[in-house]
Every structure is written in C-alpha cells, then in structure tokens.
C-alpha positions as CSV (number, residue, x, y, z in Angstrom):
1,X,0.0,0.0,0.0
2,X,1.3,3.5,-0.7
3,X,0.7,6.2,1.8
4,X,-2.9,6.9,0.8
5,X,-3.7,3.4,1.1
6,X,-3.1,3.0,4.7
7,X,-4.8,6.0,5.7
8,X,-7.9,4.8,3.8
9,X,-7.2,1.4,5.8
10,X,-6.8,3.3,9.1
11,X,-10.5,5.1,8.4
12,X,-12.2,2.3,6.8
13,X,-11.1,0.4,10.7
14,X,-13.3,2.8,12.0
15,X,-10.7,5.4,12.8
16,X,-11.4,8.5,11.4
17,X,-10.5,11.5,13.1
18,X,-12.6,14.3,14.3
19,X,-11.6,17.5,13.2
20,X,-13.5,19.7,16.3
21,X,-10.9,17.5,18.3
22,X,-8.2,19.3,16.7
23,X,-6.4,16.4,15.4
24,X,-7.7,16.1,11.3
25,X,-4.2,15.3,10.3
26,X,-3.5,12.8,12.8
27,X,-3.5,10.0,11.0
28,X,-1.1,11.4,8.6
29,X,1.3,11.8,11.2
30,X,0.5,9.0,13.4
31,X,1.5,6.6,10.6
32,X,4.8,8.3,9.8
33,X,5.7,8.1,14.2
34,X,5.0,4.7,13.3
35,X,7.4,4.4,10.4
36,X,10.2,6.0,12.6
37,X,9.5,3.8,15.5
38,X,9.6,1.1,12.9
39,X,12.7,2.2,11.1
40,X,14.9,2.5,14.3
41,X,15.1,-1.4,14.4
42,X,18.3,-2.9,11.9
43,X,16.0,-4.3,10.0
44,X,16.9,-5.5,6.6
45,X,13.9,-4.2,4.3
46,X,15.8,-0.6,5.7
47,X,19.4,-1.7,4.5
48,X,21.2,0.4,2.3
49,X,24.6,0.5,0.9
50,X,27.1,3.5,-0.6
51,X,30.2,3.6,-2.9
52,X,33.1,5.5,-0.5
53,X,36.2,7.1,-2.0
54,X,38.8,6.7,0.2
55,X,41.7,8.6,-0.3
56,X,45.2,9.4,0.4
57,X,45.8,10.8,3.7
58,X,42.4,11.3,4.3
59,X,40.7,9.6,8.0
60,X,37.0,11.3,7.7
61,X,34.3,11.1,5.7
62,X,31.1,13.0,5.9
63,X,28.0,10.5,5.3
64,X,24.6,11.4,4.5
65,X,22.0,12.6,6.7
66,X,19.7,9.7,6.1
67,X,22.4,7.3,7.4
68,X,21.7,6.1,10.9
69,X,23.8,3.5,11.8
70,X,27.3,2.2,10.1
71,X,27.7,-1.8,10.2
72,X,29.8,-2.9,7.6
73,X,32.8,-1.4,5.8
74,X,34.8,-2.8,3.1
75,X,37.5,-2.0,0.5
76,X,37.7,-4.0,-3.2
77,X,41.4,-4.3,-2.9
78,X,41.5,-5.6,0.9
79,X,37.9,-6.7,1.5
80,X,35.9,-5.8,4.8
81,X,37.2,-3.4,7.7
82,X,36.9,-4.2,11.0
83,X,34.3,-2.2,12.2
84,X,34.8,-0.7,15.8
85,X,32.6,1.2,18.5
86,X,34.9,4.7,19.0
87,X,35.8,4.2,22.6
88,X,36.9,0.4,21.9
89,X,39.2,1.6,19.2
90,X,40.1,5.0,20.4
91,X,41.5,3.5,23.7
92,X,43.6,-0.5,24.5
93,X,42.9,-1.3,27.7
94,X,45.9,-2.6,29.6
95,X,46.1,-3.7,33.0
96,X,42.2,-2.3,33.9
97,X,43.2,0.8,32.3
98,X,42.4,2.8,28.6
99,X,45.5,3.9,27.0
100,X,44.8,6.4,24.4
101,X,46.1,4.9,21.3
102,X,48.2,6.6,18.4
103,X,46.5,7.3,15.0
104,X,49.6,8.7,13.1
105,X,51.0,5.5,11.1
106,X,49.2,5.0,7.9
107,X,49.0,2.0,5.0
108,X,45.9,0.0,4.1
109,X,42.7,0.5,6.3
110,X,42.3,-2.3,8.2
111,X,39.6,-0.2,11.3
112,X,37.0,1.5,10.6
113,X,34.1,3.4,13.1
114,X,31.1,5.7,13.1
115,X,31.2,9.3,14.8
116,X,27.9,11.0,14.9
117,X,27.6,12.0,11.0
118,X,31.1,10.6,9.7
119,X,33.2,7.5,9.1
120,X,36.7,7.4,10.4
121,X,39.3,4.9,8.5
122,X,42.3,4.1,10.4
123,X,45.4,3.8,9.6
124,X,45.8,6.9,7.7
125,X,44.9,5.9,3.9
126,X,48.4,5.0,2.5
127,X,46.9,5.1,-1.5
128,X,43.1,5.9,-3.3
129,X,40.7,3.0,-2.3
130,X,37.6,2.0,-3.6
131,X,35.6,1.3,-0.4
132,X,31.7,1.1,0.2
133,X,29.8,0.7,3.5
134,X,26.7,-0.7,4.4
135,X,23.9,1.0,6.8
136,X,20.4,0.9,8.3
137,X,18.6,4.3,6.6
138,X,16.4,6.9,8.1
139,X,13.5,6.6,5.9
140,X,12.2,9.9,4.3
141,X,8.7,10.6,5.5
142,X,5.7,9.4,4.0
143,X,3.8,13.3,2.2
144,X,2.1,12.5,-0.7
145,X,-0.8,9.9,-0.8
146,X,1.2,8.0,-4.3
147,X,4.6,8.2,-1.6
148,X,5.7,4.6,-1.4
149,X,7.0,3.0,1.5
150,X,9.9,0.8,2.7
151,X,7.9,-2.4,4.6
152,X,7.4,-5.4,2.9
153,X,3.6,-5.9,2.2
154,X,3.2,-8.7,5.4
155,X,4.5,-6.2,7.8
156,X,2.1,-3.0,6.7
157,X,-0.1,-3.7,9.0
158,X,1.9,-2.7,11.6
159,X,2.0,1.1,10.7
160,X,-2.1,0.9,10.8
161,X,-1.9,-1.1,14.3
162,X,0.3,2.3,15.5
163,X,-1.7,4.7,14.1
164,X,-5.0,3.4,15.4
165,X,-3.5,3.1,19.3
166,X,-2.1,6.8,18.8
167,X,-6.0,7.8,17.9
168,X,-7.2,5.7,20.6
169,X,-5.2,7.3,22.7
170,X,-6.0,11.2,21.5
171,X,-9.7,10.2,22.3
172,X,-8.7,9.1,25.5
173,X,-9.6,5.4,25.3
174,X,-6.3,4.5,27.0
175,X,-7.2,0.7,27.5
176,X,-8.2,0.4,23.8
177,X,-4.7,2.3,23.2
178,X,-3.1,-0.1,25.4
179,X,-4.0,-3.3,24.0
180,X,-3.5,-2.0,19.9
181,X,0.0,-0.7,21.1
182,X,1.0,-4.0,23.2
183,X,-0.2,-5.9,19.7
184,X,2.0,-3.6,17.8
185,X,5.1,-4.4,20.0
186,X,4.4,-7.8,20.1
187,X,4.5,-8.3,16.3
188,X,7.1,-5.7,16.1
189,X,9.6,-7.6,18.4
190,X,8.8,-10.9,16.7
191,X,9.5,-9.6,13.0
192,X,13.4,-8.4,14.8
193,X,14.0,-11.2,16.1
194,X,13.2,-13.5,12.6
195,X,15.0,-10.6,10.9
196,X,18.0,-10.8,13.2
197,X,18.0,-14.8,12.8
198,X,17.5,-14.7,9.0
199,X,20.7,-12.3,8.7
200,X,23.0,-14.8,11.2
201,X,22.0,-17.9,8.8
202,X,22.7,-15.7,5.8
203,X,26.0,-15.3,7.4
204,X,26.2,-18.9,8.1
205,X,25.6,-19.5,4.5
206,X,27.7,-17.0,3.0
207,X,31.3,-18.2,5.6
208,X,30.0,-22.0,4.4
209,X,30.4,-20.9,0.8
210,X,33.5,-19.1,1.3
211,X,35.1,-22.5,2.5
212,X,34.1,-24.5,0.1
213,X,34.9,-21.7,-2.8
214,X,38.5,-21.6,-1.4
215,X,39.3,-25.3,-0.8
216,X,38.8,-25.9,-4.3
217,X,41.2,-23.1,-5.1
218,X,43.6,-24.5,-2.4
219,X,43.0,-21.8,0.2
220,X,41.9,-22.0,3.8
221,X,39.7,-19.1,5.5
222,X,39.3,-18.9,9.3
C-alpha cells in the first residue's frame, strides 16, 4: 500500500478522526511516528549501501543525513574493515586501564568506526581506495498519498496497528490504546527477532560458501 492506502485502511477500521478535536491530520502523522518507531530497528527491508572514495591521507568522511547506523565497511582491494565502536578503538585497555592509542602510522585500512555524522578509516589511507559501506537508513517521511513506503507488504499492518493506538489514545480510550499498542510491539519484536535470525544464517551461508569456494582453489579461510 502507498501512503494513501493506509490511511484509507486506518479510516475504513473505523478510525477516522474528528476535526473539532483538533487532530484532522492525525492519522497522517501518526502513521509516519509509526514508520520512525519502525525504522529505528536494523531491520533489513531498511538496509542500504554507498560507494566510499577513500583517499590518500584522508581519516574522515562526511556521510549522509539519512544514514543512521554504520555496520559494515569494506574496500575491493582488501575486502571488509573491521568495524569498531569509538571508545573500543580510540583507547587498548591494559592492566584495567584505557590507554589512548596513536592514529599517526598509515598504510591499508584495516579499522573502521562511526562518529555521529562521519566515518573514520584508520590507519591513515596510505593510497586511493575504492571502499563502500553498508547502513540501516532513516527513511524519508511518508507526504504525498502516491509516496511509497519501505515495509514489505506482510508487515504494513503494523504502521495501521500504531496509528490506530495513537488515535485511541488522542480520544482518551487509554485501554483500547493499550491493548493495539502492546499488539503492535508484540509483532514488532517478533519480526526483529526472525529478521535478526534470517541475517545470522545468511552469514552462516555465506562463511559456508566461502570455505568450500576456497578449498577448491587450495586456500583455507578462518
């Protein structure tokens, strides 16, 4: 369904707002709250990934406004980075203590980390790279009833389930909001936790492949 769509399906559930109550637009906005509420999860339907120049000498790179969260890193000459929260890579700890650590030798980059809106690269690029990285999106907001959205079809229902507890909840039936929103979590945490599991046997998959790709080209991979 495009944006239209679900707020047709929101009033045809018997949810139509009342503009004297001073909330005629609700719906509108109560199903985008839910597609940010959504969207916050790493979930795959919101995966995205970029082309990254790296170049010589350079650590930082500005990313796009619509990127929320970094998780993969990788270069076509050396393949992926390992990719590091700031503190775990700014600091070693040695004997139950963080030493800062030393950023100043360069050659291939081998670390890599997100810092509010960029992506640090460590060691210093030695050469140009041809790097990409992978990310979970902010989604642009739903405006337009022909505006398309990111969910796959089995899961729309979960942005009317939102919107409808948010309405309840305006017209002060706080148990009917309570048992819509606790129905929306509910199905909300299931679909991470299938998400989640479907990326680890991906994974699974993909290292399996890698083994058997190599040991007929007479290499071994950890």
């Amino acid at each position: 369904m495009n944006f239209g769509e679900l707020i047709a399906a929101v009033i045809h559930a018997g949810f139509e707002p009342i503009t004297s109550k001073g909330f005629s637009d609700s719906i509108k906005e109560f199903l985008n709250e839910g597609y940010m509420d959504i969207s916050s999860g790493d979930l795959s339907c919101f995966e995205e990934t970029e082309e990254l120049a790296i170049l010589t000498g350079i650590t930082e790179y500005a990313i796009s406004a619509y990127c929320r969260k970094i998780y993969n890193v990788f270069t076509e000459e050396n393949g992926p980075l390992d990719f590091q929260d700031k503190k775990h890579f700014d600091y070693v700890k040695y004997s139950n203590t963080y030493y800062k650590r030393s950023h100043t030798t360069s050659g291939p980059p081998k670390v890599a980390y997100q810092w509010a809106k960029k992506l640090i690269i460590e060691p210093t690029p030695d050469k140009d790279y041809t790097g990409y990285f992978s990310f979970y999106q902010i989604p642009e907001r739903l405006v337009d009833d022909d505006d398309p959205h990111l969910l796959p079809i089995d899961k729309e229902n979960l942005l009317i389930l939102f919107a409808q507890s948010r309405i309840k909840s305006k017209e002060k039936d706080y148990n009917g909001a309570r048992e819509l929103k606790a129905e929306y979590e509910a199905k909300l945490n299931n679909w991470v936790i299938d998400d989640f599991n479907e990326k680890v046997k991906d994974k699974l998959n993909m290292a399996q492949l890698e083994r058997e790709y190599y040991s007929r080209m007479g290499r071994r991979v950890r």
